[in-house]
C-alpha positions as CSV (number, residue, x, y, z in Angstrom):
1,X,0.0,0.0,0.0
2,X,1.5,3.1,-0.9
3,X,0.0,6.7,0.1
4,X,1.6,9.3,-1.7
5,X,1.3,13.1,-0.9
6,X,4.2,14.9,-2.9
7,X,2.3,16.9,-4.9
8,X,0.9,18.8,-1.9
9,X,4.6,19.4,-0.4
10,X,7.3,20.7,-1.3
11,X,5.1,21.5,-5.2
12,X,2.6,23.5,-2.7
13,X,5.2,25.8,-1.5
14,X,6.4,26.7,-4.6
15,X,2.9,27.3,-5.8
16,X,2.4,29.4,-2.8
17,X,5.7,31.5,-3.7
18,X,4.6,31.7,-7.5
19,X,1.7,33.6,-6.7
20,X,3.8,35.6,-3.7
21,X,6.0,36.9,-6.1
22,X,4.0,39.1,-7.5
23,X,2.8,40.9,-4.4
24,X,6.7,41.0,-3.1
25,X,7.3,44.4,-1.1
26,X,10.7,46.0,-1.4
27,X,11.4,45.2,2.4
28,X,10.0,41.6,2.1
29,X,11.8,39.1,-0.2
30,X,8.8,36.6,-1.5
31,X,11.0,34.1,0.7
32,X,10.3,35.8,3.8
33,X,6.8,36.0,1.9
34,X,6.6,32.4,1.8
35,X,7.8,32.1,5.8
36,X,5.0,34.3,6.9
37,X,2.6,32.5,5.2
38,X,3.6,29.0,6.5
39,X,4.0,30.2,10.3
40,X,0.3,31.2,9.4
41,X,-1.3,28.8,7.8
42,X,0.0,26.4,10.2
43,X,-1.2,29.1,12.9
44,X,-4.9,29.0,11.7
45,X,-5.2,25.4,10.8
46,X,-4.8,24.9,15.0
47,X,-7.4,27.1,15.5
48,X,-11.1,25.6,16.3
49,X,-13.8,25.3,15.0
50,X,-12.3,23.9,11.9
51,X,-12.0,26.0,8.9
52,X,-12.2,25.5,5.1
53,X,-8.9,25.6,3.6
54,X,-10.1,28.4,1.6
55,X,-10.7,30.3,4.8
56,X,-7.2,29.3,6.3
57,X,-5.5,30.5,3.3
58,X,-7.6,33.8,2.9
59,X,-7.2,34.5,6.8
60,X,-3.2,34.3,6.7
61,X,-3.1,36.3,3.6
62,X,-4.8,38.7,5.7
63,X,-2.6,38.4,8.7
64,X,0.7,38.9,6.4
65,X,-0.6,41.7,4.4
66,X,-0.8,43.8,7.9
67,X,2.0,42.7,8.4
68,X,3.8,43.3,5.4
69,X,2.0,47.3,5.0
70,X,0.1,45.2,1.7
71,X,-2.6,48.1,1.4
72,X,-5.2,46.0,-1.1
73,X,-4.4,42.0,-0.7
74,X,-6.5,40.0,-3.1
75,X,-7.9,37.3,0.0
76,X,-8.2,34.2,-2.7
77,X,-5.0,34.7,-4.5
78,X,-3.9,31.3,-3.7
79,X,-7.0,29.5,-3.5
80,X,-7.8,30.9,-7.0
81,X,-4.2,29.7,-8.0
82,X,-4.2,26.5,-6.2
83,X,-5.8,24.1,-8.8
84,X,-3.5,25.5,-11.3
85,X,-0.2,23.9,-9.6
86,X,1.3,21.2,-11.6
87,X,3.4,17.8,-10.3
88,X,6.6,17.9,-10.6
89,X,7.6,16.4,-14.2
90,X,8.9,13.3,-12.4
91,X,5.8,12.4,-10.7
92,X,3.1,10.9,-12.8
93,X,5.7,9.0,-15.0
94,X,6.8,7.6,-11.9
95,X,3.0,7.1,-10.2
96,X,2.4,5.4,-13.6
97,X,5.0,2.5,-12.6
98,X,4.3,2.5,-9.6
99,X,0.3,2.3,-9.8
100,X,1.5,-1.2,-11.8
101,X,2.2,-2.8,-8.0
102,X,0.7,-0.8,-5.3
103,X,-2.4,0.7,-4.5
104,X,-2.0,4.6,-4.4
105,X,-3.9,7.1,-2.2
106,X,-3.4,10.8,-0.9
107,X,-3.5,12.6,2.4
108,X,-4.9,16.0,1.3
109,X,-4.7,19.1,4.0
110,X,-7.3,20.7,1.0
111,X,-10.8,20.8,0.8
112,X,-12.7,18.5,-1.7
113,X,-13.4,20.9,-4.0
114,X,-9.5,22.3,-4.5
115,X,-8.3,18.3,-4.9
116,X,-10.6,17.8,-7.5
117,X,-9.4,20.2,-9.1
118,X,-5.3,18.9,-8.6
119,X,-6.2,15.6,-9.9
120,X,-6.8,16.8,-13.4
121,X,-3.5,17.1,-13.5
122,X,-2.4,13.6,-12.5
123,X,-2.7,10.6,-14.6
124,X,-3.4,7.8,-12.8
125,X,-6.2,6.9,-10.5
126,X,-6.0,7.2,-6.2
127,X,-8.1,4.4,-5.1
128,X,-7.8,6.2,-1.2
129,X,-8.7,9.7,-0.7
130,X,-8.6,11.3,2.8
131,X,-9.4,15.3,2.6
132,X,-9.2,18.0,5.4
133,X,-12.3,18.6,5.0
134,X,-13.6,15.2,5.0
135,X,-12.0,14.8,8.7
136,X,-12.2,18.5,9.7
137,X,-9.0,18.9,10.9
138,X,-5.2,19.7,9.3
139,X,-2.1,17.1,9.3
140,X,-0.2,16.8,11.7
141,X,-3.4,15.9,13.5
142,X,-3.9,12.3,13.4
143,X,-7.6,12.4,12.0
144,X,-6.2,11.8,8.2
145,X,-3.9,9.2,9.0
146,X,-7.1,7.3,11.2
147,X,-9.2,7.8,8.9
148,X,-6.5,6.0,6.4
149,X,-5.9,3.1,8.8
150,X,-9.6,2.6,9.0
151,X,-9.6,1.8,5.2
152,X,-6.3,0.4,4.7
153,X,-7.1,-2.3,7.8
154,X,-3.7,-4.5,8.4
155,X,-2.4,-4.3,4.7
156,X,1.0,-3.0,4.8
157,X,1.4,1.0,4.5
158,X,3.8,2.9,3.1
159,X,3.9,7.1,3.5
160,X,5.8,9.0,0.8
161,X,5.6,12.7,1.5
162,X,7.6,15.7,0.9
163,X,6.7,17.5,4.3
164,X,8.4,16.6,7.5
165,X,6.1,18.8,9.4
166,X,2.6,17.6,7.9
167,X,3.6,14.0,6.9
168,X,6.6,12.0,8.2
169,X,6.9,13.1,11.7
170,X,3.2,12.3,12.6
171,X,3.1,9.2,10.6
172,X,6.2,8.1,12.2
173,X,4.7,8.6,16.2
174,X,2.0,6.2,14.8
175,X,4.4,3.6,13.8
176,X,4.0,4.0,9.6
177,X,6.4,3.2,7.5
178,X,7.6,6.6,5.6
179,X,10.0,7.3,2.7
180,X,10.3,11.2,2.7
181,X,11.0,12.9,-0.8
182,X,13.6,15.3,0.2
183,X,13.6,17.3,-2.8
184,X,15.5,20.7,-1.6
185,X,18.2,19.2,-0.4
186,X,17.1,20.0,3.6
187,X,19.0,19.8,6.6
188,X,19.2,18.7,9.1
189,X,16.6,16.0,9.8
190,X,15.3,16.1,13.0
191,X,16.8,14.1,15.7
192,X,14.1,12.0,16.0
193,X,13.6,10.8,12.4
194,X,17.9,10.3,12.3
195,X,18.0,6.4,12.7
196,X,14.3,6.0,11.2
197,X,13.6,8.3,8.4
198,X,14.6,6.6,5.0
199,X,14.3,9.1,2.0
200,X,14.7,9.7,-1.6
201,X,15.5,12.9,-3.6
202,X,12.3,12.4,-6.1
203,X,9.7,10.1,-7.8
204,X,12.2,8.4,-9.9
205,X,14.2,7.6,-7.4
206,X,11.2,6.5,-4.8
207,X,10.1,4.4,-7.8
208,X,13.8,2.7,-9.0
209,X,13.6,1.7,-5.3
210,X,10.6,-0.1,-5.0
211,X,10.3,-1.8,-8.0
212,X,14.1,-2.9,-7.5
């Protein structure tokens, strides 16, 4: 069983500086841009009730632009831009192979609507779909990866994710296997992940090593 939630990694955050860019402030690089936004989002999605991801997104945009002097921010800039993002070009060759042995599914911190829309970009089927808004809550939460056990039942589980944060440290406290797609490069892996965390630099590589 393999879940795979690269796409919605380390490709969100560049879609999230794409359309930062173009709101960057000569005081703010659209790195620091990208920063504010994450500490944010991250923020919001902890807050309760539970909130669409529309209206996490649209309420950090809001937060940044005060605190950024942005005079007009545009509240659904990324929202708007979200089902536009693309897979890397490595990933659906590689999900092609690998849909050939193993049954693939995502863990999405997006509401229905905004997957749907990401899909059309993908092409090959996820049997497993586990949304934010489907559990009404936000990874690193354990609802999505319940939720997943409760489908997946004993067969064997593998997580392949690009975020440390959303993906392999929560699935490794529950004791899932993860392979993290470690696509900038980053240092330093946390402590805890050291002896456990196995990873791969991209799809072709994640693929190469599971189909031997």
């Amino acid at each position: 069983m393999l879940r795979h939630v690269d796409r919605l990694g380390d490709r969100h955050r560049g879609g999230v500086h794409e359309a930062l860019t173009g709101v960057e402030r000569k005081t703010v690089s659209a790195k620091k841009l990208v920063a504010l936004y994450d500490e944010e989002e991250r923020r919001v999605e902890k807050e309760k009730p539970y909130k669409s991801y529309r209206e996490v997104q649209s309420l950090a945009v809001k937060t940044i632009a005060r605190k950024i002097d942005w005079s007009h921010p545009d509240p659904d800039i990324l929202s708007e831009a979200l089902p536009r993002w693309k897979p890397f070009p490595d990933t659906n060759p590689s999900l092609e192979r690998l849909a050939k042995s193993y049954t693939l599914g995502i863990l999405s911190n997006v509401d229905n609507d905004l997957l749907a829309a990401t899909l059309t970009h993908f092409t090959v089927p996820f049997e497993i779909i586990i949304t934010a808004e489907q559990v009404r809550s936000y990874k690193p939460r354990p609802a999505h990866f319940r939720a997943a056990r409760r489908v997946i039942g004993t067969n064997q589980w593998l997580h392949v994710a690009g975020s440390l944060y959303h993906d392999i440290e929560p699935a490794t406290k529950l004791a899932i296997s993860t392979i993290w797609v470690n696509r900038n490069k980053q240092k330093p892996v946390p402590s805890a992940l050291r002896r456990t965390a196995k990873k791969v630099r991209n799809l072709t590589e994640l693929a190469n090593r599971l189909q031997g």
